[in-house]
VEXTI-258005 format. One record per residue: x, y, z of N, C-alpha, C in turn. Coordinates in steps of 0.1 Angstrom, whole numbers, plus 5000, padded with zeros to 4 digits. Example, Ala and Ser with C-alpha at 12.3 -4.5 7.8 and 13.67 -1.06 7.14 Angstrom:
! VEXTI-258005
513249435078512349555078513249675078;512849785071513749895071512950005079;
//
This chain:
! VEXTI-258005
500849885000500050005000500950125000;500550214991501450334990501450435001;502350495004502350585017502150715010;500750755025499950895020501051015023;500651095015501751215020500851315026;501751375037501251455049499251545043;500151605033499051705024498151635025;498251475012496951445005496051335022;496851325030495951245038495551365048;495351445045494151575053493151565048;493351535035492051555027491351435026;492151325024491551155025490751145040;491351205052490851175069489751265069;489851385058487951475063487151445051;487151325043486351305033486251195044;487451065048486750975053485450975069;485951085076485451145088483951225084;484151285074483151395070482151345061;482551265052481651215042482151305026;480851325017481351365011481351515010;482251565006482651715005482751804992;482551924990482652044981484352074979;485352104971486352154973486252254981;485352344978485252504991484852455003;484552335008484152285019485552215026;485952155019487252105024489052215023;488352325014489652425017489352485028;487952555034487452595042488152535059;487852405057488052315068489852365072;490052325057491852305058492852465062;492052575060492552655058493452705045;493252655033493852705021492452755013;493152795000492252844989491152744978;490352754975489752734972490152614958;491152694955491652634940493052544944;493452574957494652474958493952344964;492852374971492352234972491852134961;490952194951490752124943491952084934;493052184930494252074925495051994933;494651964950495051894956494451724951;492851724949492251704948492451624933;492551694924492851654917494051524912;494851574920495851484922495851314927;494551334941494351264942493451144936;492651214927492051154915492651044904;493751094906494751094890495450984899;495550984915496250844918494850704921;493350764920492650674925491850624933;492350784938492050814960490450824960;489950964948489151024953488251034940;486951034942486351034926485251204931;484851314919484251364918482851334910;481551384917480051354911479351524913;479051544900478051624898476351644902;476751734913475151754916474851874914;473451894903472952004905471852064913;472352184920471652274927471152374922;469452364919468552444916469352484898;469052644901469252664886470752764886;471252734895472852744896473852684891;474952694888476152624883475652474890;476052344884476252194888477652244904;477252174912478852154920479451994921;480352024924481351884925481751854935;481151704937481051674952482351534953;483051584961484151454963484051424972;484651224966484151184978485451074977;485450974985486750844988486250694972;487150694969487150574959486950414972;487350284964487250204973488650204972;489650224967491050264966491550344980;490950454978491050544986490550545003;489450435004489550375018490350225024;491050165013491750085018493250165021;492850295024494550325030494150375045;492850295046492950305065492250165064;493150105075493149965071492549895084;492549785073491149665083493049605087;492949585099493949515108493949375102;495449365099495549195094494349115090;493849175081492149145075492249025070;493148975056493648835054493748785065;494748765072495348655084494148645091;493448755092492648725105491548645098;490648685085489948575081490348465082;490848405073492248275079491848165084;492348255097492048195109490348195115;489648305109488248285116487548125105;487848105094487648065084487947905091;489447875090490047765096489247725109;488947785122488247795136487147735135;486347795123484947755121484847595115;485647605105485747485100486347375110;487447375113487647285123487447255137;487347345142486847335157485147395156;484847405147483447425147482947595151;481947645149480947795148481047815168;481047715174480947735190481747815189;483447735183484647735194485447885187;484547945176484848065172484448185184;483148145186481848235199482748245207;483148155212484648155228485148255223;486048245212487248325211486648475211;485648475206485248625204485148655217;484248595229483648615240485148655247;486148555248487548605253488248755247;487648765233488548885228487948995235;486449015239485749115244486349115260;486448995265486849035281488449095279;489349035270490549135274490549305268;489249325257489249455256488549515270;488049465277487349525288488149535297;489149425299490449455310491349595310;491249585293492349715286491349875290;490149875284489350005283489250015302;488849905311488649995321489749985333;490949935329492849975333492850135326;492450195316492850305311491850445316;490250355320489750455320489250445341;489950415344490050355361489950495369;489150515378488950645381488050735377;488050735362487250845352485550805364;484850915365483550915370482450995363;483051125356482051195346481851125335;480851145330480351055321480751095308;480951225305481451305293482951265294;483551305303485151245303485351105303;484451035307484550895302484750905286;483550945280483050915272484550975261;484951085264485551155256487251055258;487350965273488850865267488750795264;487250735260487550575256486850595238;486550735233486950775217488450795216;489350835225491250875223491250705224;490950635233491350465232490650415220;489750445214489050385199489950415194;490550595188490950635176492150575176;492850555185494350495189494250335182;493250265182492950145177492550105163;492550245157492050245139490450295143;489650335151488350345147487750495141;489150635139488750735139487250785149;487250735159486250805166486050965170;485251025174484251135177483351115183;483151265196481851245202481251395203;480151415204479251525212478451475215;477751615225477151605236475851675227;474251635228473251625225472051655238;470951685232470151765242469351615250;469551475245469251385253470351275256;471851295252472551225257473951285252;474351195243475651195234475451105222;476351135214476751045198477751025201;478250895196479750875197479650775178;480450835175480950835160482350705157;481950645150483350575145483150585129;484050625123484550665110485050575104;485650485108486050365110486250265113;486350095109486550015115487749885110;488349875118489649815114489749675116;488149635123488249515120487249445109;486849565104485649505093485449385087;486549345074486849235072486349105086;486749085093486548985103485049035109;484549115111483149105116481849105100;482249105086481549085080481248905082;482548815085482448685086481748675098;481148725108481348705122480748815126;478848775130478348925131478248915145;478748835153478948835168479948945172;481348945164482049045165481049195171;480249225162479649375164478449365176;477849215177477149205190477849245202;479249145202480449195211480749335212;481449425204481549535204480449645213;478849625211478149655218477749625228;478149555230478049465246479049565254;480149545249481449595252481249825253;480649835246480749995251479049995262;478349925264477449955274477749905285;479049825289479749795301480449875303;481749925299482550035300481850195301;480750205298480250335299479450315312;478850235314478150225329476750245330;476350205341475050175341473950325340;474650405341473750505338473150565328;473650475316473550525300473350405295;472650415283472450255278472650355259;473750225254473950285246473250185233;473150265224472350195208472450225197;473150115187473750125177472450195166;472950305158471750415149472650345137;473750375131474550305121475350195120;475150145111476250075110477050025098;477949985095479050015085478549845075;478249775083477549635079476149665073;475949735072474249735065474249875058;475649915051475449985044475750155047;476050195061475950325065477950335061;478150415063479250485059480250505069;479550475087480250495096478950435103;480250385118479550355125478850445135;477650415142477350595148476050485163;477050545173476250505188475350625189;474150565201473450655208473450625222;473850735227474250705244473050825251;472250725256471250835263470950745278;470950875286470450845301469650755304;469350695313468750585312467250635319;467550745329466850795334465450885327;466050945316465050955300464750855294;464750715297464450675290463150605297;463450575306461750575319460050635313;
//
């Protein structure tokens, strides 16, 4: 995989984060001009990154809306995606669909060892919330959060184990299992997106429990 250079992966991380974008939307973002984005842009085209689509608005000029190729999102990567199939593939077959469930059921208790060793102490729920997105994004998930008039969003942009939980939809059962333990009983959290059924990013809903009475 070819290595992004500093410039063009600004623009690859807020198309993949953002969705799709305007050149004046993403020079905006970046702080440059208008026209050096789009020949940034262009560039990235010409390697594969990024494709432009014409949408027209009303009875105004068409604009050009860019967005990530499938080129262009395999340069944030599904973690050992081969090997790990592999082995989920091999697991199933020879030790059988149970003896896969174990392993997953184990991989969730040592992520829970790791998220609440790191977040040990934390008691606000917003500062929870806001180090165990720095413990996602550290892991490949590009996470994000805000705070909302009935709870919070917590955003993943990413997921780095994709490959392996398309084979293995327990994986993402796990995963949700796994952020409504770590965030605590006062919030009950509920998956709105997801990257398996077509949404673009994954996207939690964390609301009080006490709203929800």
């Amino acid at each position: 995989m070819p290595k992004i250079k500093a410039a063009a992966d600004r623009f690859l991380v807020l198309l993949k984060t953002r969705g799709p974008q305007t050149a004046a939307a993403l020079a905006a973002e970046l702080g440059i001009t208008a026209e050096g984005a789009r020949l940034q842009l262009l560039k990235l085209a010409e390697e594969g990154l990024v494709v432009a689509t014409t949408n027209a608005r009303g009875v105004g000029r068409p604009v050009q809306i860019w967005d990530l190729t499938a080129q262009g999102n395999a340069h944030f990567p599904d973690t050992h995606a081969e090997l790990t199939l592999q082995l989920m593939q091999t697991i199933r077959h020879e030790l059988g669909p149970e003896a896969l469930d174990q392993i997953i059921v184990a991989r969730e208790q040592k992520q829970l060892e790791k998220y609440r060793t790191a977040l040990e102490g934390v008691t606000d729920i917003a500062d929870k919330i806001a180090r165990f997105a720095a413990l996602r994004t550290a892991e490949g998930y590009l996470a994000e959060w805000r705070k909302d008039e009935n709870g919070f969003i917590f955003i993943e942009n990413h997921c780095p184990i994709c490959s392996a939980a398309t084979q293995c939809a327990n994986i993402c059962d796990s995963e949700l299992r796994t952020f409504n333990t770590i965030l605590g009983n006062e919030v009950k959290v509920s998956r709105t997106d997801h990257i398996l059924e077509g949404s673009r990013r994954c996207v939690y809903r964390i609301d009080f429990l006490r709203q929800l009475v």
